[in-house]
C-alpha positions as CSV (number, residue, x, y, z in Angstrom):
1,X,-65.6,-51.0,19.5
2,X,-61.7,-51.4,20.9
3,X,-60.5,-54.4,21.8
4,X,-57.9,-55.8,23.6
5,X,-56.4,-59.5,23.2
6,X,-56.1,-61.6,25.9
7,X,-54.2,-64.6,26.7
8,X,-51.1,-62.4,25.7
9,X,-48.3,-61.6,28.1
10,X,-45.9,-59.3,28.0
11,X,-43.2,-61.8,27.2
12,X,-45.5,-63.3,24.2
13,X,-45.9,-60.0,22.7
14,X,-42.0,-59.2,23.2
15,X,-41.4,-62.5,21.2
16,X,-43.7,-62.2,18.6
17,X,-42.2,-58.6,17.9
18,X,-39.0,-60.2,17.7
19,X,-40.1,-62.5,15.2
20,X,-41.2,-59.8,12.9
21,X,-38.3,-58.4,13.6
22,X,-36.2,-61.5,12.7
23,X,-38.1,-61.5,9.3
24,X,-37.5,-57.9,8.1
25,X,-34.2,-58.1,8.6
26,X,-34.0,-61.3,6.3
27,X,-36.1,-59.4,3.9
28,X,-33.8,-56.3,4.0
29,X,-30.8,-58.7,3.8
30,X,-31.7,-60.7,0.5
31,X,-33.0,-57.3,-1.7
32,X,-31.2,-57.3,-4.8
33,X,-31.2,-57.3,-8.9
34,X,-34.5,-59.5,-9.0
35,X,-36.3,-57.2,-6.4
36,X,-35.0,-54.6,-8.8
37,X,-36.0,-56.3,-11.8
38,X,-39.6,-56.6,-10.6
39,X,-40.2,-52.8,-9.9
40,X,-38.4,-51.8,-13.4
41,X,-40.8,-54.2,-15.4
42,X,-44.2,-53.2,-13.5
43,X,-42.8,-49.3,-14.6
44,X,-42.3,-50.9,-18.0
45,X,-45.5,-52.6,-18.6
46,X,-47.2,-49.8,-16.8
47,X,-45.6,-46.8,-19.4
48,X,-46.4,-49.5,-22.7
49,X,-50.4,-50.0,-21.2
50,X,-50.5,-45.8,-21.2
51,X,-48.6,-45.3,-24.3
52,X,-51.0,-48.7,-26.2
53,X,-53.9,-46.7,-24.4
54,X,-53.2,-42.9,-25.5
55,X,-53.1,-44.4,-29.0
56,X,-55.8,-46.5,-29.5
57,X,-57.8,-43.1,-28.0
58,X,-56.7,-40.9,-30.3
59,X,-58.7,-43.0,-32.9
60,X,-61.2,-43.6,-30.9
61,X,-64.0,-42.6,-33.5
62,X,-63.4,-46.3,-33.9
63,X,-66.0,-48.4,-31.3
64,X,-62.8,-51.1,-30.9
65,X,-59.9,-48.8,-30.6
66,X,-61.9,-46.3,-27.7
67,X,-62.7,-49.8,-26.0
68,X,-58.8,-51.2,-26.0
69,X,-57.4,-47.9,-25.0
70,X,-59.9,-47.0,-22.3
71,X,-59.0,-50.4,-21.1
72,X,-55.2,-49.8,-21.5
73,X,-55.3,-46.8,-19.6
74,X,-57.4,-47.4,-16.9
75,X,-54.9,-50.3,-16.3
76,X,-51.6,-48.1,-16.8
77,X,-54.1,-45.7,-13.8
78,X,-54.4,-48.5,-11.8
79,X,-50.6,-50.0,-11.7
80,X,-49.0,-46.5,-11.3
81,X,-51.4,-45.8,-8.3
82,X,-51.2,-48.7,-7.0
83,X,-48.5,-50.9,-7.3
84,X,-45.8,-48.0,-8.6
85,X,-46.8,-44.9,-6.9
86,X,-48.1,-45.8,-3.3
87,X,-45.2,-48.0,-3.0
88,X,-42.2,-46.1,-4.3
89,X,-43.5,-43.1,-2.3
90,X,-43.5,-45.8,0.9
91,X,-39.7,-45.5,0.1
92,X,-39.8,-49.1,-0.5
93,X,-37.4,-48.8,-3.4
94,X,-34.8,-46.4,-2.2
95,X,-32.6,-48.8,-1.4
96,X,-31.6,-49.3,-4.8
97,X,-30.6,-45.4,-5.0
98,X,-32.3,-44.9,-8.4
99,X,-32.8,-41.0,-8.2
100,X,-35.6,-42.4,-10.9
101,X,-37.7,-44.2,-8.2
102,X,-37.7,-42.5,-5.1
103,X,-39.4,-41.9,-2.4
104,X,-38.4,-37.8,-2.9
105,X,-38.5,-37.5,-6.6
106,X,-41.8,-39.5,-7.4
107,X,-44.7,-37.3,-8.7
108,X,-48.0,-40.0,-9.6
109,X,-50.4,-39.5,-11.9
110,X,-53.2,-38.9,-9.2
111,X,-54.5,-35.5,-7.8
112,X,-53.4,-35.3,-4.1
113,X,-49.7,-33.8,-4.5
114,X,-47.1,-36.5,-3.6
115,X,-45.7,-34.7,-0.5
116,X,-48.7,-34.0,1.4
117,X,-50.1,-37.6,0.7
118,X,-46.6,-38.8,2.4
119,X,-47.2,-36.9,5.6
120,X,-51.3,-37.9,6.2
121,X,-50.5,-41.3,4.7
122,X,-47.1,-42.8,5.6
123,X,-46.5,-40.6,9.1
124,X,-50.2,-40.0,10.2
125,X,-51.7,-43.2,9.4
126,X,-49.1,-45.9,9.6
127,X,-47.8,-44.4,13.0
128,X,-51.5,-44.1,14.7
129,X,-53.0,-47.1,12.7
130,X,-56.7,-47.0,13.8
131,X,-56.4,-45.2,17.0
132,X,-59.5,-43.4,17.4
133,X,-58.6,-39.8,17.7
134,X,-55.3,-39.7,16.0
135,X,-55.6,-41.8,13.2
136,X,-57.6,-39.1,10.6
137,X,-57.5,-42.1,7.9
138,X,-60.1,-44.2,10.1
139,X,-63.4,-42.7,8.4
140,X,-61.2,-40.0,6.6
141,X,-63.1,-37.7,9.0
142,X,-66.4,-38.0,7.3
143,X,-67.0,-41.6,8.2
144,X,-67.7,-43.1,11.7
145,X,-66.0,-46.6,11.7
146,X,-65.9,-47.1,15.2
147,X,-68.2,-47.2,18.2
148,X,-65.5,-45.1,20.1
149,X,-66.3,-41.9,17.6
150,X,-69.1,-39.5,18.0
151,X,-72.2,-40.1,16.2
152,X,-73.7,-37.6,14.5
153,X,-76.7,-37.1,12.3
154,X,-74.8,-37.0,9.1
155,X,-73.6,-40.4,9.4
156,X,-76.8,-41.7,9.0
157,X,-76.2,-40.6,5.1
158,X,-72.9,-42.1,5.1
159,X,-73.6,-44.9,2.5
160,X,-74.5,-42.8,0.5
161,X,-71.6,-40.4,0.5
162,X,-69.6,-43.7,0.2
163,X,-71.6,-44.5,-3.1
164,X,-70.5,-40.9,-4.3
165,X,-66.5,-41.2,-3.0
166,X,-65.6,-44.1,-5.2
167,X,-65.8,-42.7,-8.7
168,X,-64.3,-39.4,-7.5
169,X,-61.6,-41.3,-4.7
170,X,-58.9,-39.3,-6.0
171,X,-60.7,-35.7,-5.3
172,X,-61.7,-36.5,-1.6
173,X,-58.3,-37.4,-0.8
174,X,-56.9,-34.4,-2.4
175,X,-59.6,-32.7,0.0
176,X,-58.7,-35.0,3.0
177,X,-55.4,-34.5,2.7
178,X,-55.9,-31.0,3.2
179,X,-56.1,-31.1,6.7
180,X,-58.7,-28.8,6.9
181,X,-60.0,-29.6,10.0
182,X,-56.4,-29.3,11.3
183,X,-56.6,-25.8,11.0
184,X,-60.1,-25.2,12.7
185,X,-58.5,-27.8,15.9
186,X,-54.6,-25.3,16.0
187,X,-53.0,-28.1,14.5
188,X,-52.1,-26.6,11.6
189,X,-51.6,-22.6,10.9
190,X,-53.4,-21.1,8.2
191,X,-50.9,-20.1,5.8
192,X,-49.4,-23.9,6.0
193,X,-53.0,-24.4,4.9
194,X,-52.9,-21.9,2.2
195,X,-50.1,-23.1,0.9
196,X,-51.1,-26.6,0.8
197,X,-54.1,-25.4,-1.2
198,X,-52.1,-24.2,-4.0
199,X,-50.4,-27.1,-4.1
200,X,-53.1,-28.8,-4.4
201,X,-54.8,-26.4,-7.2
202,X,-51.3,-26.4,-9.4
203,X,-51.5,-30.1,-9.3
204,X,-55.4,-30.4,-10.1
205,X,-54.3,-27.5,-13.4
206,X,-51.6,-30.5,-14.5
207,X,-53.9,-32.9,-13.9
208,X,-57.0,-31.8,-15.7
209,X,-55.1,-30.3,-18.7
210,X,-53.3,-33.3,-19.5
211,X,-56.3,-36.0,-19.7
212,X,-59.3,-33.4,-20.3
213,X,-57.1,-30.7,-22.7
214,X,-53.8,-32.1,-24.1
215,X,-54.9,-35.5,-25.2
216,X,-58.4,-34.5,-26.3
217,X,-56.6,-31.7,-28.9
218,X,-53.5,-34.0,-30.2
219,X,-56.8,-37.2,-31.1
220,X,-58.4,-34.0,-33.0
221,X,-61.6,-35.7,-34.9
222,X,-61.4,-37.9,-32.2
223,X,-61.4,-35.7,-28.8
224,X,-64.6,-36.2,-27.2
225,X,-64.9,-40.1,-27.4
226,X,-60.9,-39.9,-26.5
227,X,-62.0,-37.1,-23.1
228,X,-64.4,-40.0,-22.1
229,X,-61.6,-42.8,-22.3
230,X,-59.4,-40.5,-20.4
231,X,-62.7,-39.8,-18.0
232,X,-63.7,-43.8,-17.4
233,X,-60.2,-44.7,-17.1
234,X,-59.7,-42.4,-14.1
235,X,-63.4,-43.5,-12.9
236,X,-61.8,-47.2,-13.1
237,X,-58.9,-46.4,-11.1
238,X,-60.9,-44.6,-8.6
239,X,-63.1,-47.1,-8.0
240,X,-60.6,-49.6,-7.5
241,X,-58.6,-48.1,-5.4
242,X,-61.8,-47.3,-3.1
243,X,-62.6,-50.8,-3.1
244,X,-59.0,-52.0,-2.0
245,X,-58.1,-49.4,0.5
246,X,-61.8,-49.7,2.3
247,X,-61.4,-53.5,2.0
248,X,-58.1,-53.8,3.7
249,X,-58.9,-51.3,6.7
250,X,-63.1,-51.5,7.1
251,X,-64.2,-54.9,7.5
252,X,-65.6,-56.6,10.6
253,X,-63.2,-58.2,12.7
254,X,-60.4,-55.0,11.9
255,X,-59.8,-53.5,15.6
256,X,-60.2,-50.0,16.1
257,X,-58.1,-48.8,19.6
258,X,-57.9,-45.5,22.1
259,X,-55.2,-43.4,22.9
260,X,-54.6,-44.5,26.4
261,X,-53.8,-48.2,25.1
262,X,-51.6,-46.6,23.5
263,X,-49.6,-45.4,26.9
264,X,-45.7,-46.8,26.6
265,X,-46.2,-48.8,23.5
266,X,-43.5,-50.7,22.5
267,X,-42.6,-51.3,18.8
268,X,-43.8,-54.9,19.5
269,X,-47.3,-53.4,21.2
270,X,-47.3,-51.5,17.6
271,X,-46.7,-54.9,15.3
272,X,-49.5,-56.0,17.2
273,X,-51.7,-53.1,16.7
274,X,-50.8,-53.3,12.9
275,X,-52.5,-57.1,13.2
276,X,-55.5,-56.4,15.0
277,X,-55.9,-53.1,12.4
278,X,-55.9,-54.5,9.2
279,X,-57.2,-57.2,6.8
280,X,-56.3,-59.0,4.0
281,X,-57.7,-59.8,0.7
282,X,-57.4,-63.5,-1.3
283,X,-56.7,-63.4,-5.0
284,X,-54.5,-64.1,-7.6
285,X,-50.9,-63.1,-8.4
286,X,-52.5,-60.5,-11.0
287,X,-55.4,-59.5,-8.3
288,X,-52.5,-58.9,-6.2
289,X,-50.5,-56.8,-8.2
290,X,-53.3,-54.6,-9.4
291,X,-54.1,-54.0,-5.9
292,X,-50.4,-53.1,-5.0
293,X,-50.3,-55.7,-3.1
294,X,-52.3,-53.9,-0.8
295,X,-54.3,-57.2,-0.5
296,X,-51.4,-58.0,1.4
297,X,-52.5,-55.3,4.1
298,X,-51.1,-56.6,7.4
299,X,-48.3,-57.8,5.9
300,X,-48.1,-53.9,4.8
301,X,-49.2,-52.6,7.9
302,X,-46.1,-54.3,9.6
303,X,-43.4,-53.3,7.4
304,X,-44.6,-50.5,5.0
305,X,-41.1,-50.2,4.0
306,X,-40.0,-53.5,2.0
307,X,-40.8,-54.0,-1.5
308,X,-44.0,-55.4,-2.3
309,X,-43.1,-58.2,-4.1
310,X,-42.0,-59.5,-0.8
311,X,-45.4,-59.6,1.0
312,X,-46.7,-62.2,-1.0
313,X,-43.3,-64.7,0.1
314,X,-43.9,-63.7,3.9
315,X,-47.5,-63.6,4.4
316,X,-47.8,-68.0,5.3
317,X,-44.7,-66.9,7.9
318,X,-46.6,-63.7,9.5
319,X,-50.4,-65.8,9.4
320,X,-48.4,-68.7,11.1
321,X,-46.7,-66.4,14.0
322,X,-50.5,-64.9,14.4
323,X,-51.6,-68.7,14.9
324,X,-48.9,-69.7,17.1
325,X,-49.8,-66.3,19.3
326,X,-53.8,-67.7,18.9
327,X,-54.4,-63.8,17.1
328,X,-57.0,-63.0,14.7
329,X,-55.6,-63.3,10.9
330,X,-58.5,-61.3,8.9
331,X,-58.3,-62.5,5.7
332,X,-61.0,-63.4,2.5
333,X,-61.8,-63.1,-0.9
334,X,-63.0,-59.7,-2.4
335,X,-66.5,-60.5,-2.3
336,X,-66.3,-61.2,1.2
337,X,-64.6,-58.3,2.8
338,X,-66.5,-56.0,0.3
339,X,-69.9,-57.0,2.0
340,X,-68.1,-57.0,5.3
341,X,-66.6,-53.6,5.0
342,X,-70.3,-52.2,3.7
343,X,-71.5,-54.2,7.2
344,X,-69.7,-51.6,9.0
345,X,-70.7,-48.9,6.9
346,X,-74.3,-49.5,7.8
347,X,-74.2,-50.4,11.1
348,X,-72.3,-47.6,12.2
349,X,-74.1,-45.0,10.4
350,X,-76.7,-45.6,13.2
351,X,-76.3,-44.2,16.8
352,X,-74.5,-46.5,19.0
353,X,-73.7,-49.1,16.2
């Protein structure tokens, strides 16, 4: 269902923007050595979790050591997906002009191919956030999130094909990010579409040879219980990513919008569209740093381009401004935006929802 807020005038919503605007700018203005520090010692910890991990696997005849390292690894996964990856390909860390960690030179360890994740993820998504109709990441074209989108039959199987996309996150969006259906709407020609497919495949080769060939062969004796550390570690990751990403864009009281509100929008009308389409998740420092700080979702949504470090400093700030501006704030523990992001799933899975 879209909805509007009311109670808001134009000169409110001009002020609050100008108060997220006033914030940003301090956030841009105090970057420096510790903001620097922070991203170098998550890369750290990150490459000593992989290396600890692809070690303890390549003796992992041994019940303990396939244990540690599957653990290990599925962390190292988790942090370079997360809090390394999505981030530094945000261009949050360009400012420090470290042709190491950049926006343009950043390849992650996950299947879809850097550049066309940028263009579905950071242009696509965070320009059109939740805008039925232009925003392909609300239901990822398979899922119907919103009373505004077309039932079909197949949705009724949707929690289902939920069930199956979280151990396998990374391959559907690989798939997604295909833009397949771009192609069948003259969006997108084929041979962009061909090309984009064997990116896709040259990055899946890499991908596959590395944790399913490479490592397997160097543990020797030890290759197939190492191939299933390297198989649940990447399981892990997937799974947790799911979870995060659904939970900070699915749950009930996250808006959903048309195109025609979005007629003349200002870039205060979009601060306040990047409120009203996202949700946050409570946790600890850790919970938030394994997320990517993606728990930190609106604070994202409103400035996908500062380090994430910062959203944790100006999240009281931002839930004050939506208090002071009597907006929703949607925040909660895991538990509770899990359930309420599965609410959706179900309810709009049936025809009218």
């Amino acid at each position: 269902m879209t909805v509007t807020v009311p109670n808001l005038d134009p000169a409110d919503i001009d002020a609050l923007g100008a108060e997220l605007d006033r914030i940003r700018t301090e956030v841009l203005s105090e970057l420096g050595a510790d903001d620097a520090r922070y991203i170098r010692t998550v890369i750290a910890t990150q490459r000593g979790l992989e290396t600890g991990g692809r070690v303890a696997l390549a003796v992992s005849l041994f019940p303990p050591a396939w244990a540690a390292g599957t653990a290990m690894l599925a962390a190292a996964k988790i942090l370079e997906n997360m809090e390394i990856g999505h981030n530094v390909l945000h261009g949050q860390w360009d400012w420090m002009r470290d042709p190491a960690i950049h926006s343009t030179t950043w390849e992650w360890d996950f299947l879809a191919p850097a550049r066309a994740w940028q263009r579905t993820h950071n242009h696509l998504h965070h320009t059109w956030t939740n805008v039925v109709g232009r925003d392909r990441d609300l239901g990822y074209t398979i899922f119907r999130m919103s009373g505004d989108q077309r039932w079909r039959p197949v949705h009724l199987a949707q929690p289902f094909y939920n069930l199956a996309l979280a151990p396998v996150f990374e391959w559907g969006i690989a798939l997604y990010d295909l833009e397949a259906d771009a192609v069948t709407a003259g969006r997108k020609t084929p041979r962009a579409f061909l090309r984009d497919v064997a990116g896709l495949a040259g990055k899946a080769v890499r991908q596959l040879a590395k944790d399913y060939l490479l490592f397997p062969l160097l543990a020797g004796p030890s290759a197939l219980p190492c191939l299933l550390g390297n198989l649940a570690a990447n399981t892990t990751r997937n799974v947790w990513a799911h979870t995060i990403i659904f939970c900070g864009h699915f749950p009930d009281g996250v808006q959903t919008f048309t195109e025609e509100q979005l007629d003349d929008e200002t870039r205060a009308q979009w601060y306040l569209r990047q409120i009203q389409g996202s949700a946050n998740i409570e946790g600890s420092t850790l919970f938030h740093i394994l997320s990517g700080n993606l728990s930190h979702q609106i604070e994202h949504h409103l400035f996908p381009d500062l380090p994430s470090n910062r959203y944790a400093r100006i999240a009281p700030t931002v839930r004050k401004l939506c208090e002071k501006y009597d907006l929703p704030y949607a925040t909660g523990p895991l538990r509770k935006q899990y359930a309420a992001t599965w609410r959706r799933i179900l309810r709009y899975a049936l025809p009218g929802g």
